[in-house]
N, C-alpha and C positions, 0 to 999 in steps of 0.2 A: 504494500500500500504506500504511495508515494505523497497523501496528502495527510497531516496530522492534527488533529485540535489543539489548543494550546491548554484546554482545560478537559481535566479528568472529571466528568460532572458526578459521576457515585458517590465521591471522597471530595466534593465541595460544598462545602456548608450552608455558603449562601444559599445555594438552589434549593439542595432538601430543605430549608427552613422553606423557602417561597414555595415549593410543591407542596409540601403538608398545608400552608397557609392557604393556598386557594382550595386543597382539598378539604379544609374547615367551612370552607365561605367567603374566607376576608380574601375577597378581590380587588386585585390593583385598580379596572375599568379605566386605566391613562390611554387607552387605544381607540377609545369610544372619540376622543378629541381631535383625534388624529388623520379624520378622512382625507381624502383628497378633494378635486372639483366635482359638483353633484351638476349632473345635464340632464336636458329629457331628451331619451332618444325612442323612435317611434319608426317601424318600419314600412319603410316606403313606400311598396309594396303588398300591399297583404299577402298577398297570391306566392308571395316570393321570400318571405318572411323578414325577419330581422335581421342585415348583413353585417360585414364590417364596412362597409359605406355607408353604412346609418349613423355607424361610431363615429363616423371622418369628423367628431367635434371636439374644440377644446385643444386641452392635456394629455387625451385620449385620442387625436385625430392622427393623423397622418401625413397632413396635410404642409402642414407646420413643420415638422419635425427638421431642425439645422440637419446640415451635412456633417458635424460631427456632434451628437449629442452628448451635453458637457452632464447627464444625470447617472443611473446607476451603473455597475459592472457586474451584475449581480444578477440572479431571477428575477428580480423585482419587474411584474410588467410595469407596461409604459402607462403612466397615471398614478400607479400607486404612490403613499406615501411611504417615506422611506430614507433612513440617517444612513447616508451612504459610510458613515466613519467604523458604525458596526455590523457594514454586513461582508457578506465574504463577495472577495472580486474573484468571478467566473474566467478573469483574462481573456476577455473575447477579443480574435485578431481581426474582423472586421467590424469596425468603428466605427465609418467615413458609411454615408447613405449613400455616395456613390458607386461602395464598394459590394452593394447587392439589391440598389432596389431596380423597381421596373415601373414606366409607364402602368397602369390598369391593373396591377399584381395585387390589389384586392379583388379584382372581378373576376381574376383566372383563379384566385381562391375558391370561391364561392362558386362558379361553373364547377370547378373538380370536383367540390364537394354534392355539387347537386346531379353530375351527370354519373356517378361510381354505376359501374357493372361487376356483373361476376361471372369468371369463366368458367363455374361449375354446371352453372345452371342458365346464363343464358345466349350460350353456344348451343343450339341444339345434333349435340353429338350424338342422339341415335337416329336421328338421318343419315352421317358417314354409311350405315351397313346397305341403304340402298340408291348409294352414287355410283355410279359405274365410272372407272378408270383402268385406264392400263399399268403394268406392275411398274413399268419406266418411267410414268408420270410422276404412280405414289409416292417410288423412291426419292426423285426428285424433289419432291415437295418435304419430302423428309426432309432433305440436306439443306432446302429453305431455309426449315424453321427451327434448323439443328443452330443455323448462323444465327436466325431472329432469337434464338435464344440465348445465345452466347453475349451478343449487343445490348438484349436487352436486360442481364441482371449487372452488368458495368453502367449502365443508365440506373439501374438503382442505385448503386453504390457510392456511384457519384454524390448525390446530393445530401447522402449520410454523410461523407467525408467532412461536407462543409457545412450543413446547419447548426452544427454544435459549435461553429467556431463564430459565429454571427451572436453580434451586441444583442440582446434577448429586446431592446429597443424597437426591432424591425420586426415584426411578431409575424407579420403580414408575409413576408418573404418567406421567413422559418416554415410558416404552413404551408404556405404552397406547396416548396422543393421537397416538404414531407408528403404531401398528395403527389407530387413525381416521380417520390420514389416507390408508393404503393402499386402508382398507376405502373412503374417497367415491372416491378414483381410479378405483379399480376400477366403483364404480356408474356414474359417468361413462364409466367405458369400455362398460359391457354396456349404460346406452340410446342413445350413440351406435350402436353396433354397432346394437342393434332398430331406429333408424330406418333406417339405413340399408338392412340386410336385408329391409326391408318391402317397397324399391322405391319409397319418398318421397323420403327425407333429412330432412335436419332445417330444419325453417319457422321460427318467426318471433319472436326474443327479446323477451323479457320485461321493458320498461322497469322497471314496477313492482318485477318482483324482484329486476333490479339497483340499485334505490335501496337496497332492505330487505338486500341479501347487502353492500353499500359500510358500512351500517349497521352489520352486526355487525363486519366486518373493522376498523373505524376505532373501537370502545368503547375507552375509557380501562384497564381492565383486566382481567385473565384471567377473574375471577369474572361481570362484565359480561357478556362476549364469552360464558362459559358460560350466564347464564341465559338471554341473547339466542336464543345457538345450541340450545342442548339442550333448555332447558323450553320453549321457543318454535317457533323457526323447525324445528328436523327434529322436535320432537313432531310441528306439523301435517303433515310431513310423515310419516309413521309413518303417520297417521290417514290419507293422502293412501296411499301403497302400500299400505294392508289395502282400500279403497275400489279401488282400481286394479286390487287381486287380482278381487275382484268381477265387477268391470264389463271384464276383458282380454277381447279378442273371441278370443284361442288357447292351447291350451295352453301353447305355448310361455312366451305370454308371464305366465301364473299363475304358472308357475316361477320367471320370472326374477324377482319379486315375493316370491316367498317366499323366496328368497335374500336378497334386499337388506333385507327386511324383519328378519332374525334379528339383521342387522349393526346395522339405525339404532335396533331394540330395545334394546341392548347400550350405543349412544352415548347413547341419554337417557338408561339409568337409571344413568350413569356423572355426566352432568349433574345428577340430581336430589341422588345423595347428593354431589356435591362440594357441591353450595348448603345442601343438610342439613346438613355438617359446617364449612360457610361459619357458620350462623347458631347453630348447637350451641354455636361453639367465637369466634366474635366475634359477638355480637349487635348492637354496634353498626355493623354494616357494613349491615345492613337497609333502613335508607332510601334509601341510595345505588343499594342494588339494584333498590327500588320506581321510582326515577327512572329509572332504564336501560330497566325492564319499561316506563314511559310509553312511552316513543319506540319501543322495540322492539315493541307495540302498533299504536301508531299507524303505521308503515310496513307492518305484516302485514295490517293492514285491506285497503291501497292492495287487496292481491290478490285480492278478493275481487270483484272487478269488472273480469275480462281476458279476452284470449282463449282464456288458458289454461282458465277456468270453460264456455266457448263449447265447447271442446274436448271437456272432460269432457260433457257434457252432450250431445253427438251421441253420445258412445260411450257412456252409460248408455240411451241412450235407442232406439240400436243404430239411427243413421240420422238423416237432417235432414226425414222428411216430418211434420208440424205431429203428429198421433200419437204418432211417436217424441219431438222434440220435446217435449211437455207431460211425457212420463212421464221423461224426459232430464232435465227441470227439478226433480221431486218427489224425484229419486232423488238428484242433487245437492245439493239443499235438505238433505235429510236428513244429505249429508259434510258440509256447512259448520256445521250444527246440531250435528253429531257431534266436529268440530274444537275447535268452543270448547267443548263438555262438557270432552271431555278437556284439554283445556287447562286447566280448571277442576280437573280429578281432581289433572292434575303439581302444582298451583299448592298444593294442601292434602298432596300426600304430601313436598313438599319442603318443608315449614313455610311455606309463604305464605297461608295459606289466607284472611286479613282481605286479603288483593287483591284477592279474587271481586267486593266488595262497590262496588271503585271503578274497577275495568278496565275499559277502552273498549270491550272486546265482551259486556258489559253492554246496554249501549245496542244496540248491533249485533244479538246473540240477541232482544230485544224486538221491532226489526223486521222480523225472517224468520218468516212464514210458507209453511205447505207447503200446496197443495192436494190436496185427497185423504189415502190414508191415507199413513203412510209407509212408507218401499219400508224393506226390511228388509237390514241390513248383519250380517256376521258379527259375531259375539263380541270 
């Protein structure tokens, strides 16, 4: 144990006198003086109930809150009252509101919390037994969601790493990246389930994506780790589940895509405005970010030459015979062509937009070509 009290409370006197005293009756009641600001808060909404946008007042809002908040270090939430001289400092590394909030990051709270599903119950997995596919599809689809689940429990992990390290001040962020991280568990839990429910299991990890998933977990800071993770690695993923919805050879499994999809919508554009309000509110942190996006580039390329693309491309192409194949390839072409647009879209709605002009899938986008025409992806 590395943390120690300074007082032995069993063998201190003061206390046991004051325990027995209030277990007599004679209560101190000096806390009863001690509130903080009293508001009326009243929800907005009925329909929608009582959010933390209703709290946005006061002491309690969010609104206000300085970029470095001079109050406690401590659990103490934000309002209470509270003698910072005897409570215990928590040492939270991030301090600066720059250093974690977002744009609307009370509204993606409260979406997460009102939109939660469960992949126990409502995937409906006994439909899989009357989907007809081929053995070469299922496996494929194995290998899918062997990778979707490799990514997506490093998307958990993520967000554990750094909530605990956040001023207990930014309550609103803390919840959130803690619904982020419920929401990848859970994704990891509904594609292990689909492979295994298929009658595969799961095939054959992903060297490549665990150098790029080690990548993001090891960046120097929350901001890093975000534009790593949100404008990068689950955008293309995003791009990666609407493509998936597409090409699923059952219903079942367009559902379970369009679940997962609502959630990792929700985690980019939680990403986009914390870097928006990253470069709003410090502009000189910009370069440092440009450095982060180099590397974070350069390991997302690695993926774009795996087994995991071999996978995809049986199952667009609905089969391995040279036919399926070719049209497997053009339909792909078109995700990986479709991946770095939007990557290009996150990169100008999040104020990056003069990165288009020096990012490594620059060069990457000039040498993909697609034969034929291109196969056509949703909206």
């Amino acid at each position: 144990m590395s943390y120690y009290g300074s007082t032995e409370y069993m063998h201190n006197s003061d206390f046991i006198l004051a325990m027995k005293d209030i277990r007599k009756g004679n209560l101190d009641l000096g806390w009863l003086d001690k509130g903080a600001e009293q508001i009326e808060v009243n929800a907005d909404n009925p329909k929608r109930g009582l959010t933390y946008l209703d709290l946005n007042k006061g002491s309690y809002g969010y609104d206000e809150l300085p970029e470095v908040p001079r109050g406690p270090r401590s659990a103490a939430p934000r309002g209470a009252a509270y003698d910072v001289d005897h409570q215990a400092d928590m040492s939270p590394e991030l301090n600066r509101k720059s250093d974690v909030w977002a744009y609307k990051v009370a509204s993606f709270y409260e979406e997460a919390m009102s939109r939660q599903w469960d992949a126990s119950t409502d995937v409906p997995w006994a439909d899989l037994d009357h989907c007809e596919r081929s053995e070469e599809v299922e496996i494929a689809f194995a290998q899918l969601c062997t990778f979707f689940t490799e990514v997506e429990m490093i998307a958990t992990d993520l967000p554990a790493k750094w909530a605990w390290r956040m001023n207990n001040q930014f309550h609103e962020v803390k919840g959130f990246i803690a619904t982020q991280a419920i929401d990848e568990a859970r994704h990891a839990e509904v594609f292990r389930k689909r492979a295994l429910a298929g009658g595969v299991g799961l095939m054959e990890a992903m060297p490549q994506a665990e150098h790029s998933l080690k990548a993001i977990l090891e960046t120097d800071t929350y901001s890093e780790a975000s534009a790593f993770m949100h404008l990068l690695a689950e955008g293309n993923i995003l791009t990666m589940f609407r493509f998936s919805e597409f090409i699923s050879p059952t219903p079942v499994d367009k559902r379970m895509f369009q679940l997962v999809m609502q959630d990792e919508a929700r985690h980019v554009s939680y990403g986009l405005q914390h870097l928006k309000w990253v470069l709003d509110k410090t502009p000189e942190r910009k370069p440092q970010l440009h450095a982060a996006l180099d590397e974070a580039e350069n390991f997302s390329i690695s993926q774009f030459d795996s087994a995991l693309f071999e996978a995809m491309i049986v199952l667009a192409g609905k089969g391995t015979k040279p036919d399926q194949i070719k049209r497997g390839i053009e339909i792909v072409g078109t995700l990986q062509i479709k991946q770095i647009e939007e990557y290009f879209q996150r990169l100008r709605r999040s104020g990056f937009e003069e990165r288009i002009a020096v990012s490594k899938f620059r060069d990457l986008l000039a040498m993909m070509t697609l034969s034929g025409k291109d196969a056509e992806l949703p909206v």
